[in-house]
N, C-alpha and C positions, 0 to 999 in steps of 0.2 A: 228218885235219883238214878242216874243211870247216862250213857249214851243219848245223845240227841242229834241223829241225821241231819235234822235244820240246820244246826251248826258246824257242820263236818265240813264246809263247802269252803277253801281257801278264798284269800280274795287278793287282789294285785295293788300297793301302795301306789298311790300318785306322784306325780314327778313335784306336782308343783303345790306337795301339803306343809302343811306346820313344820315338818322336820327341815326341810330343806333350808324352810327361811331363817332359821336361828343354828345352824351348822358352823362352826368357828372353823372347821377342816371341809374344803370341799371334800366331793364324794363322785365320782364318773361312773353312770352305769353302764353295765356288760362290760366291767373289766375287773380281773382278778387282782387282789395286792395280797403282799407277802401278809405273815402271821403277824397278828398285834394283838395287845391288850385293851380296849375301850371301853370309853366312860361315854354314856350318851341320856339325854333325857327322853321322858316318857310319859305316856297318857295313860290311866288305864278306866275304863267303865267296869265294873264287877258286881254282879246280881249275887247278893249273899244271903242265907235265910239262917236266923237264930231262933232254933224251937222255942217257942210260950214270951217270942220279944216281938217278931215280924219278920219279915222281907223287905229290902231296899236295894236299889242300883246306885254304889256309889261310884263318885267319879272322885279320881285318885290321882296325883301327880307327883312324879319323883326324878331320880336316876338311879341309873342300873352298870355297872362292869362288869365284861364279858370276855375272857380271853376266846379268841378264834385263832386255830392252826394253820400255816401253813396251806395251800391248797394241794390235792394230790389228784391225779388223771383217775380218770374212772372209764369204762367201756372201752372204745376204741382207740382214743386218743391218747398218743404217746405223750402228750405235757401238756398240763390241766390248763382247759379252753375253758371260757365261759359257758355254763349251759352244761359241758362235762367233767365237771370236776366236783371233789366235795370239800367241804370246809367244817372241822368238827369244833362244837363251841362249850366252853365250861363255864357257864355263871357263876363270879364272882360276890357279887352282892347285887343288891335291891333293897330301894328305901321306895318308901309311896306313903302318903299321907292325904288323907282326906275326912270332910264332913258328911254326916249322915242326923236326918231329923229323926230315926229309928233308935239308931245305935250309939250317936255323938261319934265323938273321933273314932277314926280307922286308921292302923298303922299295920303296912306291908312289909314283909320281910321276909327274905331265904332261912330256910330251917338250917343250921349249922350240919347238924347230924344228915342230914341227905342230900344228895348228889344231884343239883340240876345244870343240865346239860341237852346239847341240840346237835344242828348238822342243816348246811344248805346244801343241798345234793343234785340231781340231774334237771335239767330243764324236759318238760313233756315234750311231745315231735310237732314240729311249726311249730313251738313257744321258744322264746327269749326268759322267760320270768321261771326261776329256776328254784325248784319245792325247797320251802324250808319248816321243820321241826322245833318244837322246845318242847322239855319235860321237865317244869317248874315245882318245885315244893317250897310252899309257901308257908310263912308262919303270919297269922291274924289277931290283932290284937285290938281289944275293945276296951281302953280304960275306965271306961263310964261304966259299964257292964262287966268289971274286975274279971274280964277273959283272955288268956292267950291263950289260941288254937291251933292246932298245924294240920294238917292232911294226912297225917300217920303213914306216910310212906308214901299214898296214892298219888303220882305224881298229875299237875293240871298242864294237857297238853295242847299246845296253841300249834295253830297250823295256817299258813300264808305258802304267799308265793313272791319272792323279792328278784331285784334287780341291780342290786347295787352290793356291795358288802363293803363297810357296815351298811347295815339295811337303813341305812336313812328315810322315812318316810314309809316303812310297814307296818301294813296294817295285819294283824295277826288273829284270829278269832280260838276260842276252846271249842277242842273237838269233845271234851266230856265234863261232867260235872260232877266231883268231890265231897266228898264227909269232912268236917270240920271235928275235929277229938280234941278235947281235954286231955291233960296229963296219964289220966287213968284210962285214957281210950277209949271213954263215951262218946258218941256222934250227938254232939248239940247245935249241930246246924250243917249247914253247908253252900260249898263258892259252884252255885246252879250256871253261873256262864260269865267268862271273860272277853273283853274287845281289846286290845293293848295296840295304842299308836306308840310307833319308837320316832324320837323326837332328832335333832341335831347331835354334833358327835362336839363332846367337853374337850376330851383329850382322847389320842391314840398312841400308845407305846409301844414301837417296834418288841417283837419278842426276844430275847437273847440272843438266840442262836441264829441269826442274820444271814441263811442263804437266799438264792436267787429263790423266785417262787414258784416254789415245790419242789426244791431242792438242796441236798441235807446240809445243814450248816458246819462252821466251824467244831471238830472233836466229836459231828458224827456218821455214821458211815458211810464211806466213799465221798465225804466231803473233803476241806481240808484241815492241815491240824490244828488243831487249839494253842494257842498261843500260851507258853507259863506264865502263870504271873508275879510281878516285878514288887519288890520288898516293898512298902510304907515305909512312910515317915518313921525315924526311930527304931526300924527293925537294920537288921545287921546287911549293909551293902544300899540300902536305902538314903535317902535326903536326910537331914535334919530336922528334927518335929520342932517345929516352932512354938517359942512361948506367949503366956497369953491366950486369953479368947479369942477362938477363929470365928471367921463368919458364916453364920449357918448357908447350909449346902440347898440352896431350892430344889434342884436338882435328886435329890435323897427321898422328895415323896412322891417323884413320877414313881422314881426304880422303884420303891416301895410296891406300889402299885402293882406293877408289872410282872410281879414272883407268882 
């Protein structure tokens, strides 16, 4: 276990991959948009090894939500350019599911308890394709094999180079390879390399605070003020709450989403 230089070497998604052709949201590369929440699908191939079971590469497919901030200038550039600016990202959740002749089903998932999170940051000099990071803690689950395993902290870090945000159609490689723990923090295996294609974009949900991009929104600093907000139905100065069942609100599980 350990670091593996083979895999350290980013690689640049294709314009015209899997993600592109099932995108509900276009997507323009070399251009900046403001902060959103997105929901997008996703490929993943993963080499996992379970001591005294075997070794297999499954291949996994799911979706994944990812809040990305705001873009903010970096280096020279007074307002964040393609190429100089950074974009910092919190992963929200992760589903993946797949079969294995080793292990039976495999099911993927973010560890509740640790923090993953990324950053598309500077473009290299003559490049357009501008470095991006993740540092994924993943929880593994083997029903067959009555195991759920998490990474114990270590986080598995994938590393590309994208062109678009969202990265519609990146392709992302693991720079390192992970211990698999049990509850009691035995290593009974471990995620020896990931490949992750990120597929089309589901949904994107502007983020609340709605300034221009890269600059601070309503109520915060040196933006403009925040607007109070106006009483509900039934509260004193408000509308009348109407009786009866209302119709539910579709609208209620973007915003959901979006927190």
């Amino acid at each position: 276990m350990g670091d593996n230089p083979a895999q350290a070497r980013p690689v640049v998604g294709n314009l015209g991959s899997w993600g592109l052709a099932g995108s509900r949201i276009p997507v323009q590369p070399y251009r900046l948009s403001a902060g959103a929440t997105d929901t997008m699908t996703v490929r993943v191939r993963e080499k996992i090894d379970i001591h005294g079971v075997g070794t297999d590469v499954v291949d996994m497919q799911g979706i994944f939500t990812v809040r990305r901030d705001h873009p903010r200038a970096i280096g020279a550039a007074a307002t964040p350019q393609w190429g100089q600016a950074v974009v910092r990202t919190e992963f929200r959740s992760l589903e993946l599911s797949g079969e294995s002749p080793v292990f039976g089903t495999v099911r993927v998932h973010l560890d509740p308890n640790q923090l993953s999170s990324g950053e598309v940051g500077a473009a290299d000099a003559n490049s357009l394709a501008a470095k991006c990071r993740a540092n994924l803690n993943p929880v593994v689950e083997l029903p067959e094999l009555g195991l759920t395993l998490t990474t114990g902290g270590q986080p598995v870090t994938l590393a590309s180079k994208v062109i678009q945000i969202p990265p519609v159609g990146d392709v992302a490689r693991s720079e390192n390879s992970v211990a698999l723990k049990d509850d009691a923090g035995k290593d009974l295996g471990e995620i020896i390399s990931s490949d992750v294609e990120v597929g089309g974009v589901l949904a994107s949900i502007p983020l609340g605070s709605t300034g221009s991009v890269g600059q601070p929104g309503p109520g915060e600093q040196g933006g403009p003020p925040r607007q109070a907000a106006q009483p509900g139905q039934g509260e004193q100065g408000g509308a009348q709450r109407q009786a009866g069942p209302q119709p539910i609100d579709a609208g209620f599980f973007t915003r959901t989403i979006a927190r």
